[in-house]
N, CA, C and O atoms as a Maestro MAE file, in Angstrom:
{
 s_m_m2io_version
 :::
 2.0.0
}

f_m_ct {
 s_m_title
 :::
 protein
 m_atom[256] {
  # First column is atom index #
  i_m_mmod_type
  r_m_x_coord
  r_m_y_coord
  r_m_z_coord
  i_m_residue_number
  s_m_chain_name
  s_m_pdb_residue_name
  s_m_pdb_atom_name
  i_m_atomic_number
  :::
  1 25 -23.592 15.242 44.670 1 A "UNK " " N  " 7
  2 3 -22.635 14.461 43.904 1 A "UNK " " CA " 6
  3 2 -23.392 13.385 43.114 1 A "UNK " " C  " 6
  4 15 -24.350 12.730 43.523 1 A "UNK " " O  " 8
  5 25 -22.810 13.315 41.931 2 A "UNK " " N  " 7
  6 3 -23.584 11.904 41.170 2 A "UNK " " CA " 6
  7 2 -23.556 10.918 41.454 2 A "UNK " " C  " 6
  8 15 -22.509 10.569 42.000 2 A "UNK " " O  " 8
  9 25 -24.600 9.912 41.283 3 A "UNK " " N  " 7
  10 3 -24.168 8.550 41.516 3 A "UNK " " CA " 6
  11 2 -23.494 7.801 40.531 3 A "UNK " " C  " 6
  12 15 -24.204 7.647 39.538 3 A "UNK " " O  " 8
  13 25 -22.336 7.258 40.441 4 A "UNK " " N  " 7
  14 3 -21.909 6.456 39.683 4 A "UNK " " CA " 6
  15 2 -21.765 5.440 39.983 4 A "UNK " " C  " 6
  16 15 -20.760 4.994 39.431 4 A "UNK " " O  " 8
  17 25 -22.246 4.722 40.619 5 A "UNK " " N  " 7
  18 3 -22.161 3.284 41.038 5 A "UNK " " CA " 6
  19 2 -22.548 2.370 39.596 5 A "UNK " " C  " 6
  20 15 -23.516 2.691 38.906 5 A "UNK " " O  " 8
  21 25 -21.881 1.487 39.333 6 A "UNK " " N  " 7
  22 3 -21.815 0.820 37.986 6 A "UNK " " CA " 6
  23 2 -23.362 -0.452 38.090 6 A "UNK " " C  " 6
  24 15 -23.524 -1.201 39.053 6 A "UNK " " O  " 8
  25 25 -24.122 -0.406 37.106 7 A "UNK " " N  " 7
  26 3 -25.327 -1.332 37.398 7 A "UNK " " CA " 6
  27 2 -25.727 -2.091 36.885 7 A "UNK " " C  " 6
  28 15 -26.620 -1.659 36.155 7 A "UNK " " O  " 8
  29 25 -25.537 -3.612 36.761 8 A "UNK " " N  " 7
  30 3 -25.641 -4.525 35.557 8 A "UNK " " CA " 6
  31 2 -26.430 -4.414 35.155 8 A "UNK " " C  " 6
  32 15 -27.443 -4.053 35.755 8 A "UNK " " O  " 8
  33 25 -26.353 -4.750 33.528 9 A "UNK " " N  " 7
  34 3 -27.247 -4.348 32.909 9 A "UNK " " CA " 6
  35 2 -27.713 -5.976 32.232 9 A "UNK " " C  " 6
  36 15 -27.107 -7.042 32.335 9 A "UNK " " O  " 8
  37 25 -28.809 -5.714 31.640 10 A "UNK " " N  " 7
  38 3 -29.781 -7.305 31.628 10 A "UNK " " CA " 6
  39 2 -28.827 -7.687 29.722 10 A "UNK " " C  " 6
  40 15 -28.645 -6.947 28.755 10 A "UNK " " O  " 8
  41 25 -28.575 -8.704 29.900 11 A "UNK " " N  " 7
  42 3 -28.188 -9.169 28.231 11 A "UNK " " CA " 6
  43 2 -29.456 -8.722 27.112 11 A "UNK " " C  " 6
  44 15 -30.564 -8.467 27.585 11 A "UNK " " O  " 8
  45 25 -29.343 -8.681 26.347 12 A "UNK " " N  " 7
  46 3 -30.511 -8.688 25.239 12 A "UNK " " CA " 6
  47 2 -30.969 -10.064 24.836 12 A "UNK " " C  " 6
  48 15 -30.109 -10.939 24.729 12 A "UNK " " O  " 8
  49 25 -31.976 -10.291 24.648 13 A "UNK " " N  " 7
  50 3 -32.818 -11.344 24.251 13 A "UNK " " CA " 6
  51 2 -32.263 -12.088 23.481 13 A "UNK " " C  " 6
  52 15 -32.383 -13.299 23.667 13 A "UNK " " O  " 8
  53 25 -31.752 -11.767 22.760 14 A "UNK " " N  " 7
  54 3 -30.892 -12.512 21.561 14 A "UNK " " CA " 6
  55 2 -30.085 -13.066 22.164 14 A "UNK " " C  " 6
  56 15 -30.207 -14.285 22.281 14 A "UNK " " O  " 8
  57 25 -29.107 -12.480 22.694 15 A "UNK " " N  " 7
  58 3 -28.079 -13.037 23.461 15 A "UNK " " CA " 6
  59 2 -28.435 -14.292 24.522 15 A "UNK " " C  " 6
  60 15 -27.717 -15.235 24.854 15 A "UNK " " O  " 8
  61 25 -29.918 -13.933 24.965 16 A "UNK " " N  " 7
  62 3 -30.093 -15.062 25.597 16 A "UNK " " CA " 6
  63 2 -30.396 -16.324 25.493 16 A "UNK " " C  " 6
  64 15 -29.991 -17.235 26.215 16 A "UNK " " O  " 8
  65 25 -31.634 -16.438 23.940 17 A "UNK " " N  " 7
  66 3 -31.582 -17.291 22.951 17 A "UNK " " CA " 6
  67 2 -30.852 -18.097 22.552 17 A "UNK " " C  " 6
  68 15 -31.126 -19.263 22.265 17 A "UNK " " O  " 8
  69 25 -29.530 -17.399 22.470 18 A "UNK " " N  " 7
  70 3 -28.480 -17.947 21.589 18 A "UNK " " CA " 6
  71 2 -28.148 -18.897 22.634 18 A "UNK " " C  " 6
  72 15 -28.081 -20.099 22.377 18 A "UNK " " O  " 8
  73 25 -27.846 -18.241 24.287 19 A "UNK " " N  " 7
  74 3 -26.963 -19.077 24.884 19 A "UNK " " CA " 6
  75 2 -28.031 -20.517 24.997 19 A "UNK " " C  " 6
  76 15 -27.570 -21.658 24.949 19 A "UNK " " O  " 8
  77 25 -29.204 -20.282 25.120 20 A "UNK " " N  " 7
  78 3 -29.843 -20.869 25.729 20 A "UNK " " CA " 6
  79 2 -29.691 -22.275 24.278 20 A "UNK " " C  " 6
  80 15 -29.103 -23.319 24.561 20 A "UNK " " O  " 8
  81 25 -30.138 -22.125 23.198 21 A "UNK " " N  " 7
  82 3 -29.832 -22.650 22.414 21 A "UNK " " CA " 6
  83 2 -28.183 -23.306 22.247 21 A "UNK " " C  " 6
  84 15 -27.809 -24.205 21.494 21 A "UNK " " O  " 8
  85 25 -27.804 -22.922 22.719 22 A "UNK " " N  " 7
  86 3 -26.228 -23.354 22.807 22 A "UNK " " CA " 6
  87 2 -26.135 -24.764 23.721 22 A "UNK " " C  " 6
  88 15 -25.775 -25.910 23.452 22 A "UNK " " O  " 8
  89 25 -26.774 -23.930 25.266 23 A "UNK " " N  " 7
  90 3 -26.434 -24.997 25.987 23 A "UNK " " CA " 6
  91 2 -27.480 -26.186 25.780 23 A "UNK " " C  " 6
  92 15 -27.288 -27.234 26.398 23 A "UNK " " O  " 8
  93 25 -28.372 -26.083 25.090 24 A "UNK " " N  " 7
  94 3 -29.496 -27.824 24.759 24 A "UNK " " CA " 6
  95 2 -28.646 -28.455 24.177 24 A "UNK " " C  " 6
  96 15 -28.554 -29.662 24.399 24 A "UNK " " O  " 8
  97 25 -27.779 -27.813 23.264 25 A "UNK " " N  " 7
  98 3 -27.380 -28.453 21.956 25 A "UNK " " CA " 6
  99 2 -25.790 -29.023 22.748 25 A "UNK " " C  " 6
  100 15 -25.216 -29.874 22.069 25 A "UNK " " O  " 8
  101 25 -25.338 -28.778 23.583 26 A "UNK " " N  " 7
  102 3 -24.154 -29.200 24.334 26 A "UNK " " CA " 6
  103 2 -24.888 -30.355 25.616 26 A "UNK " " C  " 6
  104 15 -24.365 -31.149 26.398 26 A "UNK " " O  " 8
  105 25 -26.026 -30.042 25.400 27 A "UNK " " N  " 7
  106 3 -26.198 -31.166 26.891 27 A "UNK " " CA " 6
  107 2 -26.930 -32.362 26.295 27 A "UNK " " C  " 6
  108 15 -27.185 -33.325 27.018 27 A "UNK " " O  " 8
  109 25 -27.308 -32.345 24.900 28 A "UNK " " N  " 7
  110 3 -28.424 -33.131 23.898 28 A "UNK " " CA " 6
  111 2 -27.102 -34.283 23.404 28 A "UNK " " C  " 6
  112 15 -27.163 -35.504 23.267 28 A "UNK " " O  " 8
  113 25 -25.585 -33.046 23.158 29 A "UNK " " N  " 7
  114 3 -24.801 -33.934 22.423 29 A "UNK " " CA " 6
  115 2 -24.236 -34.803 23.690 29 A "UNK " " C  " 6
  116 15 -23.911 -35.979 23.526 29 A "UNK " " O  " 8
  117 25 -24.134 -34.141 24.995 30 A "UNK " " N  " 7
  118 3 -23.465 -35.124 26.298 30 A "UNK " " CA " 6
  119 2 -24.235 -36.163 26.376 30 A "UNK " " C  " 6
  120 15 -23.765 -37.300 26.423 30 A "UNK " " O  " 8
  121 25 -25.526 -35.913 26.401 31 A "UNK " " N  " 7
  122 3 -26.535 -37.236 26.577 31 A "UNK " " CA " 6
  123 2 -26.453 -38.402 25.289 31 A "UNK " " C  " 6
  124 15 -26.667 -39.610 25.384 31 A "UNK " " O  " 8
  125 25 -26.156 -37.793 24.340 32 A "UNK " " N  " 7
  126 3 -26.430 -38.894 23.350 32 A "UNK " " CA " 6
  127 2 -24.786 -39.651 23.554 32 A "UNK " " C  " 6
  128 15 -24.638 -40.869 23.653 32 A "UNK " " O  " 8
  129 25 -23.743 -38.736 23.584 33 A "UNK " " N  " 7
  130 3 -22.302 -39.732 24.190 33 A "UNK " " CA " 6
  131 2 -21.781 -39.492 25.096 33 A "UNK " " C  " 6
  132 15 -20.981 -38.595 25.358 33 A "UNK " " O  " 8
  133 25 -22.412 -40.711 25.987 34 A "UNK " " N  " 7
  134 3 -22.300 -40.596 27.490 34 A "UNK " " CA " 6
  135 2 -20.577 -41.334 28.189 34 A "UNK " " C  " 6
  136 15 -20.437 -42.529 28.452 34 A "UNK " " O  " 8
  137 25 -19.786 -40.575 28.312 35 A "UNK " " N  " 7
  138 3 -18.881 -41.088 28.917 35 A "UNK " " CA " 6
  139 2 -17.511 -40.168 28.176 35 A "UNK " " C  " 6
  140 15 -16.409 -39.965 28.685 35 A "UNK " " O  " 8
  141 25 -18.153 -39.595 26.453 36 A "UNK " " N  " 7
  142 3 -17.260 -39.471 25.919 36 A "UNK " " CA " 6
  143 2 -16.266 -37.989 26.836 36 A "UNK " " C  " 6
  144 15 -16.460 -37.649 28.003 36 A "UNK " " O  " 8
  145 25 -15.596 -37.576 26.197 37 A "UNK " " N  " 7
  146 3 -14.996 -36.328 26.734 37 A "UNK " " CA " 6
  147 2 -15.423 -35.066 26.193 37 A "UNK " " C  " 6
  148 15 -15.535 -34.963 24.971 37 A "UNK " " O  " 8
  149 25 -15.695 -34.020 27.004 38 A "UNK " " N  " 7
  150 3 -16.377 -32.672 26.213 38 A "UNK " " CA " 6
  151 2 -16.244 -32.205 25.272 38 A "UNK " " C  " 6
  152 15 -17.064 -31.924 24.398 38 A "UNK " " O  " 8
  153 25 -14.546 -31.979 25.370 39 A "UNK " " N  " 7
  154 3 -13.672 -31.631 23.895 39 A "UNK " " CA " 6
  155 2 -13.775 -32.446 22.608 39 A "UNK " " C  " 6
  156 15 -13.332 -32.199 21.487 39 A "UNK " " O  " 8
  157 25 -14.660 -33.752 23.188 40 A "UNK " " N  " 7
  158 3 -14.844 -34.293 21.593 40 A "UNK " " CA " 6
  159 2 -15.981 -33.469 21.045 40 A "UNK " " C  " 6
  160 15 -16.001 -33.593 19.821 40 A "UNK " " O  " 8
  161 25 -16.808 -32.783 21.427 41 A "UNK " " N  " 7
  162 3 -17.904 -32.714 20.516 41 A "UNK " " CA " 6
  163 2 -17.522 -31.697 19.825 41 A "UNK " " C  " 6
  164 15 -18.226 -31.479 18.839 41 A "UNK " " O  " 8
  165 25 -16.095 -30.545 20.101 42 A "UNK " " N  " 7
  166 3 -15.895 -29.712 19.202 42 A "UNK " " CA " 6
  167 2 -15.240 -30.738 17.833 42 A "UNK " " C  " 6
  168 15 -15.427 -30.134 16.777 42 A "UNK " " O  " 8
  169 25 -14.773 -31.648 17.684 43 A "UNK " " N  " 7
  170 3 -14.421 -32.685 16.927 43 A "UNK " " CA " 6
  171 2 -15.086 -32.934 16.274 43 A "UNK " " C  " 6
  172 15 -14.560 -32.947 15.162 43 A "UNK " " O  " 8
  173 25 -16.688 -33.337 16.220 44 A "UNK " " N  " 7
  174 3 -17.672 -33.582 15.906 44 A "UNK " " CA " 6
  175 2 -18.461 -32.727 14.893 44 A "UNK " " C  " 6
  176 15 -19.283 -32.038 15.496 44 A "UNK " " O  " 8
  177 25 -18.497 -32.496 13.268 45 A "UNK " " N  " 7
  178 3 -18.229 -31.837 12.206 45 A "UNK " " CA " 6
  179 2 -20.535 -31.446 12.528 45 A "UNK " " C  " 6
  180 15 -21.133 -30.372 12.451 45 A "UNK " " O  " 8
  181 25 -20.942 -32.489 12.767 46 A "UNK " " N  " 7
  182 3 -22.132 -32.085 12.890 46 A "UNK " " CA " 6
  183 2 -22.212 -31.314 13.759 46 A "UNK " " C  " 6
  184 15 -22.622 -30.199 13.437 46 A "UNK " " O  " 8
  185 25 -21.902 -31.528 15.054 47 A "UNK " " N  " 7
  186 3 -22.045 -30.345 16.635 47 A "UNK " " CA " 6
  187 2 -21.722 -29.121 15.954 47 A "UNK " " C  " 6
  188 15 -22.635 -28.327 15.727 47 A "UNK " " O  " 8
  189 25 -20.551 -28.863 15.600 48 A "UNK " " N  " 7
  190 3 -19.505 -27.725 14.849 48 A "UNK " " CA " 6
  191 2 -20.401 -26.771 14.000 48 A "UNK " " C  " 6
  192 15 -20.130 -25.574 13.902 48 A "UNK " " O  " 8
  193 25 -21.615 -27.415 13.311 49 A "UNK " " N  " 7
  194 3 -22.466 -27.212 12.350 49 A "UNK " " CA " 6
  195 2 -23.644 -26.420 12.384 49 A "UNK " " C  " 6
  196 15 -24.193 -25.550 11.709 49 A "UNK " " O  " 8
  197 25 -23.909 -27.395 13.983 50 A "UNK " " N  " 7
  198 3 -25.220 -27.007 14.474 50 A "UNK " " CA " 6
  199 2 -24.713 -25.721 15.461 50 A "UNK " " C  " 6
  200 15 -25.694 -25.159 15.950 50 A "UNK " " O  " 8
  201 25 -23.585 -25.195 15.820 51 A "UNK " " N  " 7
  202 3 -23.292 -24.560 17.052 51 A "UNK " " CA " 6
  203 2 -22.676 -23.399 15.551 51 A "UNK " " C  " 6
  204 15 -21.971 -22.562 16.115 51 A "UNK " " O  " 8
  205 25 -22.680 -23.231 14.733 52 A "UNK " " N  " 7
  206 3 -22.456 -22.485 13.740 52 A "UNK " " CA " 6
  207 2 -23.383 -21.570 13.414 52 A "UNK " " C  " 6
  208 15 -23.211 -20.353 13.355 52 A "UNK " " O  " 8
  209 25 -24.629 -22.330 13.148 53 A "UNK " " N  " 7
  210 3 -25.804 -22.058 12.689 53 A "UNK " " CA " 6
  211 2 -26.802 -21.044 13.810 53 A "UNK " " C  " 6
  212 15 -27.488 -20.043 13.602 53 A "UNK " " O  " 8
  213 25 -26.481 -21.892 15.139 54 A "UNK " " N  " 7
  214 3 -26.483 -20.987 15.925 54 A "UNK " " CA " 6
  215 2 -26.462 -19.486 16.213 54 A "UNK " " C  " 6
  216 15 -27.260 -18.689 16.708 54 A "UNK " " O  " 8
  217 25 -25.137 -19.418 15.667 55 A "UNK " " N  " 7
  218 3 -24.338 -18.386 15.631 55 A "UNK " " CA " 6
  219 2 -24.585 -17.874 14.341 55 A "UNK " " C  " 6
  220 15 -23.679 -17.056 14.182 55 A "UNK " " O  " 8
  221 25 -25.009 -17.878 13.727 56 A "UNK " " N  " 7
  222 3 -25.514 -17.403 12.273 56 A "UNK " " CA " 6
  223 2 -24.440 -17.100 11.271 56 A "UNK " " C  " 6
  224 15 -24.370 -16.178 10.458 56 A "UNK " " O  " 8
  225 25 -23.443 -18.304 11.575 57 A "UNK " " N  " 7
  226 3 -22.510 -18.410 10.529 57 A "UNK " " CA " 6
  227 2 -22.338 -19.085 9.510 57 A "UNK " " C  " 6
  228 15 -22.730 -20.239 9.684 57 A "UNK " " O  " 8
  229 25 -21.924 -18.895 8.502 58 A "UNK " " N  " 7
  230 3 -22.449 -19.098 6.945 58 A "UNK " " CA " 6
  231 2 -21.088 -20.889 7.064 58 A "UNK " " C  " 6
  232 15 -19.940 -20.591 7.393 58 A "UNK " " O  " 8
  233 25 -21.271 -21.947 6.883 59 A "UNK " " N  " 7
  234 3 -20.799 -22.848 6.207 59 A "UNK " " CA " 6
  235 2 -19.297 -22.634 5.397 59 A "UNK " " C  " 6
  236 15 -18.984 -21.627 4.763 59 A "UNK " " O  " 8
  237 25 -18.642 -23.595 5.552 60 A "UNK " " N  " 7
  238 3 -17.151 -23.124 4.701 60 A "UNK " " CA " 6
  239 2 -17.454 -23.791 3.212 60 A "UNK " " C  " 6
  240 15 -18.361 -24.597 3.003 60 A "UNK " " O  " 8
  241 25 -16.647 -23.367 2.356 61 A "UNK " " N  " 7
  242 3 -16.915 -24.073 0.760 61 A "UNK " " CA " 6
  243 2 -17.028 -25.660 1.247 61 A "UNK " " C  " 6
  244 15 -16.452 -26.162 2.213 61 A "UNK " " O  " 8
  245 25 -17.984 -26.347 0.255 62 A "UNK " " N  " 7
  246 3 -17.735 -27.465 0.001 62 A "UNK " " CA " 6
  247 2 -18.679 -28.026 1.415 62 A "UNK " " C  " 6
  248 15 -18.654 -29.197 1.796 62 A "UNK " " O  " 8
  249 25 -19.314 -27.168 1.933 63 A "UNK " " N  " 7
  250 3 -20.260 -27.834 3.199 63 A "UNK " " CA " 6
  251 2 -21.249 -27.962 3.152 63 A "UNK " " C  " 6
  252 15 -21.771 -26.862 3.332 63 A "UNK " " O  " 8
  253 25 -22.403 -29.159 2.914 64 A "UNK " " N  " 7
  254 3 -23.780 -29.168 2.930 64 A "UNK " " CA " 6
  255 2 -24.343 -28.268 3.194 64 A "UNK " " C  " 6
  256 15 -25.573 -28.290 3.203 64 A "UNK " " O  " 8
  :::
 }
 m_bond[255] {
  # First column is bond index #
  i_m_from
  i_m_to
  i_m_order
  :::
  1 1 2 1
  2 2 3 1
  3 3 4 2
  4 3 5 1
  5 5 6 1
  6 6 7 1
  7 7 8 2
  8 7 9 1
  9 9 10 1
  10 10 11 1
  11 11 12 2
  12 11 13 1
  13 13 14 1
  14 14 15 1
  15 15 16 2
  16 15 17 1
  17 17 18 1
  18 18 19 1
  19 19 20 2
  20 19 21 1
  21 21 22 1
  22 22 23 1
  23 23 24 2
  24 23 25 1
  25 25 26 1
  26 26 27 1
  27 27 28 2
  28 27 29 1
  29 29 30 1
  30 30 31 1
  31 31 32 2
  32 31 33 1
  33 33 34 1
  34 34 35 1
  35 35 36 2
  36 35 37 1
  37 37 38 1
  38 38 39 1
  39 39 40 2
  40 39 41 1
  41 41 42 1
  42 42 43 1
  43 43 44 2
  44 43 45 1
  45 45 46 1
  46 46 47 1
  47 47 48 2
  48 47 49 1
  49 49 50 1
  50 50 51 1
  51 51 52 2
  52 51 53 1
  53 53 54 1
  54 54 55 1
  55 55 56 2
  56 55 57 1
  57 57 58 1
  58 58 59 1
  59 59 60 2
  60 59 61 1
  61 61 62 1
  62 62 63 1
  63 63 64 2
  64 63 65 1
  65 65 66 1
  66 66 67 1
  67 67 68 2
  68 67 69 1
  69 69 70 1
  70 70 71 1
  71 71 72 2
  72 71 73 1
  73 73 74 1
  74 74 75 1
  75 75 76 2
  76 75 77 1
  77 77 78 1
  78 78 79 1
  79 79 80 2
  80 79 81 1
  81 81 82 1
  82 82 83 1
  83 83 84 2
  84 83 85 1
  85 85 86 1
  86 86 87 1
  87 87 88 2
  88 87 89 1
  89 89 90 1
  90 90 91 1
  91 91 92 2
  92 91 93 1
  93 93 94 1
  94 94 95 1
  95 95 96 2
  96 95 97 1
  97 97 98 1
  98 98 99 1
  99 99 100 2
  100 99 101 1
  101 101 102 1
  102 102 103 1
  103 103 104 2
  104 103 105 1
  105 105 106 1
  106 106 107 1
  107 107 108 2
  108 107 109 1
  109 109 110 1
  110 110 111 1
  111 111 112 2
  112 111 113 1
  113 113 114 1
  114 114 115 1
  115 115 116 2
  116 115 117 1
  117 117 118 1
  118 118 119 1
  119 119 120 2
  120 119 121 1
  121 121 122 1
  122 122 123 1
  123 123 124 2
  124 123 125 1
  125 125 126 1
  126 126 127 1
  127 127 128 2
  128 127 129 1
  129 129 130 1
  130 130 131 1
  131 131 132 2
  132 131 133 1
  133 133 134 1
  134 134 135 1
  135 135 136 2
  136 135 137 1
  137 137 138 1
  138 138 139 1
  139 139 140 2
  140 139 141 1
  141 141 142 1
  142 142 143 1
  143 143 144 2
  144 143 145 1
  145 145 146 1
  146 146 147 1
  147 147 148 2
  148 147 149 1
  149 149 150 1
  150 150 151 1
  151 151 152 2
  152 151 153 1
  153 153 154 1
  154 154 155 1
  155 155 156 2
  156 155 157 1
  157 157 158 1
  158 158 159 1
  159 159 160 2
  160 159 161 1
  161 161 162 1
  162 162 163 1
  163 163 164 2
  164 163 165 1
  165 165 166 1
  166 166 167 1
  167 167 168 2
  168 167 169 1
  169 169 170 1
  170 170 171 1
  171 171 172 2
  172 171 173 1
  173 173 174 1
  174 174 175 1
  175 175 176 2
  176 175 177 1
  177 177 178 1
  178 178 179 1
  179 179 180 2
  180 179 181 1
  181 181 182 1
  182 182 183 1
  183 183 184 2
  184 183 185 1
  185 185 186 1
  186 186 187 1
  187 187 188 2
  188 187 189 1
  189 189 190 1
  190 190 191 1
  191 191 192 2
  192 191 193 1
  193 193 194 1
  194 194 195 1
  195 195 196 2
  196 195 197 1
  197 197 198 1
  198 198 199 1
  199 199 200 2
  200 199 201 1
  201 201 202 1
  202 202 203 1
  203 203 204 2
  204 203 205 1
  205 205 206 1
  206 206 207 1
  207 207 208 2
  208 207 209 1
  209 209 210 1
  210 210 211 1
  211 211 212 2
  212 211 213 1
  213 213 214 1
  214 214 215 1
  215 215 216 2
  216 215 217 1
  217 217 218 1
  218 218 219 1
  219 219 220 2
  220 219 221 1
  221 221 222 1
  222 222 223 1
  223 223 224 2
  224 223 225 1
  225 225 226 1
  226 226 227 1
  227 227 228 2
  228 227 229 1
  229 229 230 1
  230 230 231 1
  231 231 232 2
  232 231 233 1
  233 233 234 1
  234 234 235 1
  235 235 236 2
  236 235 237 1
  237 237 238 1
  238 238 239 1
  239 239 240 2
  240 239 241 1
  241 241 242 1
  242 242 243 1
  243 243 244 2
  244 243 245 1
  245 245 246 1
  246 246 247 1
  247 247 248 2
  248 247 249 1
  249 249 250 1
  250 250 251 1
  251 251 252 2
  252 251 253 1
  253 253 254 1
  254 254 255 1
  255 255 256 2
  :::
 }
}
């Protein structure tokens, strides 16, 4: 009989990059405002920017 037992499989590099890059940029923005609340930094048009770029998403009209 086959084995089908299901076997995680490792993320791709990229994927790991990204997160990894994600989370500096979320713990860089906690450290610099200490007390504030998490949900502000999606508020925060620079964080928004840098967590964009990240993500290799292109800027909306009218955005540096």
């Amino acid at each position: 009989m086959e084995d089908r037992t299901r076997r995680p499989q490792r993320p791709h590099p990229n994927v790991v990059a990204r997160e990894q890059a994600y989370s500096r940029l979320r713990d860089d923005w906690m450290a610099a405002h200490p007390g504030a609340d998490d949900d502000a930094m999606l508020d925060d048009p620079d964080f928004v920017r840098a967590m964009n770029a990240i993500d290799g998403r292109h800027q909306g009209p009218g955005e540096a």
